[in-house]
C-alpha positions as CSV (number, residue, x, y, z in Angstrom):
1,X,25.0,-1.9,-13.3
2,X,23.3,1.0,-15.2
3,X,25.2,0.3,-18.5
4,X,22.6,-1.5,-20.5
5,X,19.7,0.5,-18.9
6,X,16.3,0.1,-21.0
7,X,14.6,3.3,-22.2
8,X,11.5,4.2,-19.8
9,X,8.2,5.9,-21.4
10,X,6.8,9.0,-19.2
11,X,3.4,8.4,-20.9
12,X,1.7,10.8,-19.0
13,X,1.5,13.5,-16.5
14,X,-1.1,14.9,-14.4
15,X,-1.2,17.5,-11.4
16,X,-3.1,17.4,-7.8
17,X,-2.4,20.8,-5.5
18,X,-0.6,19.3,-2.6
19,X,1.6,16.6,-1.7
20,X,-0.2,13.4,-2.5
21,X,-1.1,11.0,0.1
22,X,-2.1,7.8,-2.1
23,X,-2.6,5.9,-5.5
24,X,-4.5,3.2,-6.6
25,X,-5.6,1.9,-9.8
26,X,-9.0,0.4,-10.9
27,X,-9.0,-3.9,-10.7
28,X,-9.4,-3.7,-14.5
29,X,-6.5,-0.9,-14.7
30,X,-8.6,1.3,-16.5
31,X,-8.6,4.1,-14.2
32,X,-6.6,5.6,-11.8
33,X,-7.1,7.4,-8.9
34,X,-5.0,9.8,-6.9
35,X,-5.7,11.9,-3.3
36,X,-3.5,14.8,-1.8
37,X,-2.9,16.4,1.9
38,X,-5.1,19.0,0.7
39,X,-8.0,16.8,0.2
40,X,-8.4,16.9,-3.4
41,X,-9.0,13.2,-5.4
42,X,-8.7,12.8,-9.0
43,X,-9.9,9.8,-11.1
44,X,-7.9,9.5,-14.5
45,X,-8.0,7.5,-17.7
46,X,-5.3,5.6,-17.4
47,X,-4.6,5.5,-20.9
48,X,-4.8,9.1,-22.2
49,X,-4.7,10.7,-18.2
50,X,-7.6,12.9,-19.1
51,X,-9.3,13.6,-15.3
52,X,-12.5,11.5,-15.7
53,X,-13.5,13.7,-12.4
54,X,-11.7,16.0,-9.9
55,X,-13.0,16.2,-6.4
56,X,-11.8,19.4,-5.3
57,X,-12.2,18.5,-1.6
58,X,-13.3,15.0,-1.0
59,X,-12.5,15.6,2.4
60,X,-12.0,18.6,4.5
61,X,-8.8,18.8,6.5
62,X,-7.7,16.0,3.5
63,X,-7.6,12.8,1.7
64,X,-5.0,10.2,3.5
65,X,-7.0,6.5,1.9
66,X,-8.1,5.1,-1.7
67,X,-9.5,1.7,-2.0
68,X,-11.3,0.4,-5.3
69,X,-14.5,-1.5,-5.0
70,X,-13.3,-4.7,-6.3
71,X,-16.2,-4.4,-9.2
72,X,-14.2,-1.1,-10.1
73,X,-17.6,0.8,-10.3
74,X,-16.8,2.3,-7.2
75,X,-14.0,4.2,-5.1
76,X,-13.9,4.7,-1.1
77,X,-12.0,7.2,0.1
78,X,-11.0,8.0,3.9
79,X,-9.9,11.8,5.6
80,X,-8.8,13.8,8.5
81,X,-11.7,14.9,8.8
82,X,-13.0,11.4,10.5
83,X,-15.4,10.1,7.7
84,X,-15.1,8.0,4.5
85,X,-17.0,8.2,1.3
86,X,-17.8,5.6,-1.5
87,X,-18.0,7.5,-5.2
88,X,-19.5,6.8,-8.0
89,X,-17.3,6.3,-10.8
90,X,-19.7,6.7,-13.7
91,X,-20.8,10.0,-12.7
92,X,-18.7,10.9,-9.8
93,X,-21.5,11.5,-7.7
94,X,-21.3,10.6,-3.9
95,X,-23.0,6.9,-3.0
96,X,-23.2,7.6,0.6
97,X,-20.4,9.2,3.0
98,X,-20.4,7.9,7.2
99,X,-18.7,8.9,10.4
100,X,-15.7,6.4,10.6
101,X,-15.4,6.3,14.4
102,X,-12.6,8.4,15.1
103,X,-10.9,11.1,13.5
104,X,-8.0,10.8,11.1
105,X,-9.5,8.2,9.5
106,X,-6.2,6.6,7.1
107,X,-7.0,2.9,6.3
108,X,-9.2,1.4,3.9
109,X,-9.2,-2.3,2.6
110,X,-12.0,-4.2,0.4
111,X,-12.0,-8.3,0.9
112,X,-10.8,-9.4,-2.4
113,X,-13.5,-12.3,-2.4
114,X,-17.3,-11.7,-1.1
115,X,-17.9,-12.9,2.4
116,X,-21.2,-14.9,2.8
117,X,-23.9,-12.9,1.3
118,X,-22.4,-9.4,2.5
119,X,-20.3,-9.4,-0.7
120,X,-17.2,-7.6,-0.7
121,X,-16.6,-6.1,2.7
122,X,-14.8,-3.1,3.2
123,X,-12.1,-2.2,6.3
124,X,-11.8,1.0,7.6
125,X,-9.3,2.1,10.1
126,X,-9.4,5.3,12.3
127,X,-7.8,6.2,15.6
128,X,-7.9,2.5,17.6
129,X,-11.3,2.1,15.5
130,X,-11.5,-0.6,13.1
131,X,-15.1,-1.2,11.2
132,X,-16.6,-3.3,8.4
133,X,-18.6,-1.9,6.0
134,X,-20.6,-4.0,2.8
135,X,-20.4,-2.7,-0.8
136,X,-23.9,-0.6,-0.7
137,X,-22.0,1.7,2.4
138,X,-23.8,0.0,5.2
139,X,-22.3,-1.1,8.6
140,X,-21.4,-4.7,9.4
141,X,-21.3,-5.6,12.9
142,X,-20.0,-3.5,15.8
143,X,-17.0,-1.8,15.9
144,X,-13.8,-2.9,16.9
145,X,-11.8,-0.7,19.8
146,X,-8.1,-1.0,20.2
147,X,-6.0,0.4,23.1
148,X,-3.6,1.8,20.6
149,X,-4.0,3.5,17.3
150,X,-4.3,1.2,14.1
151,X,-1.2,1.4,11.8
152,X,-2.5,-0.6,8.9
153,X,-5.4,-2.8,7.6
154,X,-5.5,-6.0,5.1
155,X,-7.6,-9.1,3.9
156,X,-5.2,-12.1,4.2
157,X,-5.1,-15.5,3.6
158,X,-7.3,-16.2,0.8
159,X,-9.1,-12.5,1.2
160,X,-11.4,-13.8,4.5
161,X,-9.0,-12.9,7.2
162,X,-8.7,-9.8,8.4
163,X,-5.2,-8.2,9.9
164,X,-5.1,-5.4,12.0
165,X,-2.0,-3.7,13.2
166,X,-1.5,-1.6,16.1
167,X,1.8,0.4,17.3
168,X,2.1,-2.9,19.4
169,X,0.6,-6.0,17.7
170,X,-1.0,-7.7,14.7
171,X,-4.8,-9.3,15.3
172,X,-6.0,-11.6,12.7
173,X,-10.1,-11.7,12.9
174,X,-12.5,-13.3,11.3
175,X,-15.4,-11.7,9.4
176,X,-17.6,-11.4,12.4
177,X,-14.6,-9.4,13.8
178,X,-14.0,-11.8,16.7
179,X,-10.6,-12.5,17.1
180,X,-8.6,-15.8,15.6
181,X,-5.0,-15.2,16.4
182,X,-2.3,-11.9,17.8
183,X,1.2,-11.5,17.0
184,X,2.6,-9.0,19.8
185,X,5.6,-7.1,19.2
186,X,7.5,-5.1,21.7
187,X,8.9,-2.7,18.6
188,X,6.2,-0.1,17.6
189,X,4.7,-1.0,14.3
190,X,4.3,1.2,11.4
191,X,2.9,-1.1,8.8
192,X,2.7,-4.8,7.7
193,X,2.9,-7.6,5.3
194,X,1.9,-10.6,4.6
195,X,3.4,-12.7,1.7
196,X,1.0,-13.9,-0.9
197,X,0.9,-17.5,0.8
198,X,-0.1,-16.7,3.9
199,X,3.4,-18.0,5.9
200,X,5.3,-15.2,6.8
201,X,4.2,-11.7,8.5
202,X,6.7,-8.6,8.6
203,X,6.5,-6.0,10.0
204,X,8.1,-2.6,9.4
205,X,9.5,-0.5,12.8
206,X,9.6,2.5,14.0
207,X,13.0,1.4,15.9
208,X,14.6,0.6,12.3
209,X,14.2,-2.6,12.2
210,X,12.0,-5.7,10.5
211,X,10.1,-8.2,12.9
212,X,9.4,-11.6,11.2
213,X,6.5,-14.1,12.4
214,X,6.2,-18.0,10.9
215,X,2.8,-18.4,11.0
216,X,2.7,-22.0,10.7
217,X,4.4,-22.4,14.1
218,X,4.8,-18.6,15.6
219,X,8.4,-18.2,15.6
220,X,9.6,-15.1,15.6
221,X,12.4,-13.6,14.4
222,X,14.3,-10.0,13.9
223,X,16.1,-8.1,11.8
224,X,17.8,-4.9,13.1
225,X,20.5,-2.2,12.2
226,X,18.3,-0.5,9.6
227,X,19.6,3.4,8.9
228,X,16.1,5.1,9.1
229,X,12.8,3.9,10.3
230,X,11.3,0.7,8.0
231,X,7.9,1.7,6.2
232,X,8.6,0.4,2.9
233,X,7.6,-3.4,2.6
234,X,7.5,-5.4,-0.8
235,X,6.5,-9.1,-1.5
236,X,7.3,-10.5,-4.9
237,X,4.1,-13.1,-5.7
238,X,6.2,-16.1,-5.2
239,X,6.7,-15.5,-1.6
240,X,10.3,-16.5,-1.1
241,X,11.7,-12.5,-1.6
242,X,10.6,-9.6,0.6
243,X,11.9,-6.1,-0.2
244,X,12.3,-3.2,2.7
245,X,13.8,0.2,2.8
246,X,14.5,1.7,6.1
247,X,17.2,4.2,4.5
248,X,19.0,5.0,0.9
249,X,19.3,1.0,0.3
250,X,17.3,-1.7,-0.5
251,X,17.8,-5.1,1.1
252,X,16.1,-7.9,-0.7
253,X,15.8,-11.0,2.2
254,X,15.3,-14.5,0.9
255,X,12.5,-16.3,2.7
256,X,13.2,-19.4,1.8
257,X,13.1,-22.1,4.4
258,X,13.3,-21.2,8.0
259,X,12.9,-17.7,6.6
260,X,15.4,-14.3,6.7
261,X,17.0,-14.2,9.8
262,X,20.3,-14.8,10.1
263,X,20.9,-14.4,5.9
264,X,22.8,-11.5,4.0
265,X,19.6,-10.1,1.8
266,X,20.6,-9.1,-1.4
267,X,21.6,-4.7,-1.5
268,X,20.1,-2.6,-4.1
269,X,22.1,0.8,-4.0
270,X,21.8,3.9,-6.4
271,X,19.2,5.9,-4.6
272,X,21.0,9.3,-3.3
273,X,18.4,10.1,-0.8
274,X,16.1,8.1,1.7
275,X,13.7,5.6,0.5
276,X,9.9,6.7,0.5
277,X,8.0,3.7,-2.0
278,X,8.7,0.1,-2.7
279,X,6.1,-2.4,-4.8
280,X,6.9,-5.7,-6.8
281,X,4.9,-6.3,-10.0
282,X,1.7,-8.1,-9.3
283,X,2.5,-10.9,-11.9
284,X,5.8,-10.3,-12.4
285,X,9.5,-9.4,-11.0
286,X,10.5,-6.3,-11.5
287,X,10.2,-4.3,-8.3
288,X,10.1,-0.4,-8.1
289,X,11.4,2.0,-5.7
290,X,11.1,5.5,-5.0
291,X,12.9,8.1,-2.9
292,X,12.5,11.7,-1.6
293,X,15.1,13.4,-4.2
294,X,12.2,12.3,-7.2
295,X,14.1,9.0,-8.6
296,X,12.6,6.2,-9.5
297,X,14.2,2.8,-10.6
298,X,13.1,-0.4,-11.4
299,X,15.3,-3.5,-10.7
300,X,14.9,-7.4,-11.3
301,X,17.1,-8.5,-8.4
302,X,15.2,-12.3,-8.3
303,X,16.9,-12.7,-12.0
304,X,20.1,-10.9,-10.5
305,X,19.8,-8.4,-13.0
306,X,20.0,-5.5,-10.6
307,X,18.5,-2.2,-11.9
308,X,17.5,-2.3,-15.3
309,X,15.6,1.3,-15.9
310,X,15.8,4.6,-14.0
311,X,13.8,7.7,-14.1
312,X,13.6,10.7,-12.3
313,X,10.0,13.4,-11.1
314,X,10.0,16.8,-10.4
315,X,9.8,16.0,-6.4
316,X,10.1,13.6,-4.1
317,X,8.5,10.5,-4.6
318,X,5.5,9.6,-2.4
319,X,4.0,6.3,-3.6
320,X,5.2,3.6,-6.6
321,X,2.0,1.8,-7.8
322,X,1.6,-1.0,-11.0
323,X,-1.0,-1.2,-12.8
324,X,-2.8,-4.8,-12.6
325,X,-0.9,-6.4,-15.5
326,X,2.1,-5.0,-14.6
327,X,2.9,-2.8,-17.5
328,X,2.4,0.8,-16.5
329,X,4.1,2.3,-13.4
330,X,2.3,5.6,-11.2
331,X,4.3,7.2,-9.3
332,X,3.4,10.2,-7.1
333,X,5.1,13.1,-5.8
334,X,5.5,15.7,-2.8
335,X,4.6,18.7,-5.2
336,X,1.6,16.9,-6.3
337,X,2.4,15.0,-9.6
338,X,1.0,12.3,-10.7
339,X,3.2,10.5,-13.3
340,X,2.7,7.5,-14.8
341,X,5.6,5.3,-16.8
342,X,6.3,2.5,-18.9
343,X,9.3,0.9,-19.9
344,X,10.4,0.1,-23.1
């Protein structure tokens, strides 16, 4: 498997102070932005990795969101210490900063198409406190109370649907924030995924395993037996392979059809330690995994191909992020690093 490995590029290297908490890059993948437990947020050129700005403490008991404006002339960011901000990229000044409704404020999400004249919306999540927000900062309709804490946010189905998750289910809502559709599970949730066409929703456990809903019809399904809690879902853009960690191996499930259950997926093993990052290419099928000893691989396993590149950080990987055409990998670590790679 790792005998005709291809060479990978550490292009460059940059530094936050703490373990980092989140990556994203800009829409046009001209920038990239990084946030740490400490509350410190850094915006790099992504070519060079000269800090454009450093925001020392962007939030006060620290920095746990990053979400691009979808123009890529602005960045929201989301703390512990219950507000969000919206930046300025040009100058790095502050555009306006609000009370997100609850503390710990951890999920942020922009509409990847405008909504009606409000433009671009933006979801926050904090506590059981979901709210919209337009691209200016301002609120958009009331705020949306949950009786359990909110474990993820994301625009679906075309960008105009909002998901919601919970510890103990998934609410679809409209744009108004009234609510379409719910998917309840009886295993606590600890993040989601919906696959690019809008059919299937996973959902990764805190009871080591994978709950699977068809949304065309509702039917649910499960995967169980996982060797560690599942909090590493990956789509490839086709739809048909999902990839999920939950311990040292990948499994790669084939969607196909009446969907996973009941199928052998597909393992991916080389990672000595526990899985911490999984992401597919955006347009393309190479998919990237991370785990806490600092390694890094990237496999094709849709072309059977297996691993075809490995790598390795100075500490435990916390996020794995492509850049928007696919060509340049970030990953982040525990100790802070913010590394980003290419392979030859």
């Amino acid at each position: 498997m790792t005998s005709n490995l291809r060479p990978i590029n550490f292009v460059w290297h940059g530094k936050l102070d703490d373990f980092n908490t989140s990556v994203a890059w800009s829409p046009d993948g001209t920038r990239l932005a990084a946030a740490s437990v400490s509350g410190q947020v850094a915006i790099y050129d992504s070519a060079q990795g000269k800090a454009l700005h450093l925001f020392e403490q962007a939030h006060a008991d620290g920095c746990d969101a990053l979400a691009w404006r979808p123009d890529g002339k602005a960045l929201a960011t989301a703390g512990r210490d219950g507000r969000w901000k919206l930046w300025d990229v040009a100058d790095g000044k502050t555009l306006t900063g609000h009370e997100a409704g609850a503390p710990w404020a951890e999920h942020l999400a922009w509409s990847a198409k405008p909504i009606g004249e409000r433009g671009h919306l933006l979801a926050l999540g904090a506590g059981n406190t979901a709210t919209l927000w337009t691209e200016e900062g301002k609120p958009s309709g009331a705020a949306i109370k949950f009786p359990k804490t909110i474990s993820d946010v994301a625009w679906i189905i075309g960008g105009a649907t909002l998901a919601i998750a919970t510890s103990t289910a998934v609410s679809l809502r409209k744009d108004d924030g009234s609510e379409e559709r719910a998917f309840p599970s009886r295993d606590p949730i600890l993040g989601m995924a919906f696959s690019p066409s809008g059919k299937w929703l996973m959902t990764g456990n805190q009871d080591c395993s994978v709950h699977v809903w068809n949304t065309d019809n509702s039917a649910e399904m499960h995967m169980r037996g996982f060797a560690a809690k599942v909090r590493q879902l990956a789509w490839h853009r086709g739809s048909r392979w999902l990839a999920t960690g939950g311990g040292q191996t990948i499994s790669v499930w084939d969607c196909s059809g009446k969907g996973p259950e009941g199928r052998t997926p597909m393992l991916l093993e080389w990672h000595p330690d526990q899985l911490s990052a999984l992401q597919y290419q955006p347009e393309g099928d190479w998919l990237a995994s991370g785990s806490r000893d600092g390694s890094i691989a990237i496999w094709q396993p849709t072309q059977r191909q297996n691993m075809i590149s490995r790598a390795k950080i100075a500490s435990g990987v916390t996020r794995v992020a492509w850049s928007p055409d696919g060509r340049l990998l970030a990953a982040t670590g525990e100790g802070g690093e913010v590394q980003v790679l290419a392979v030859a």
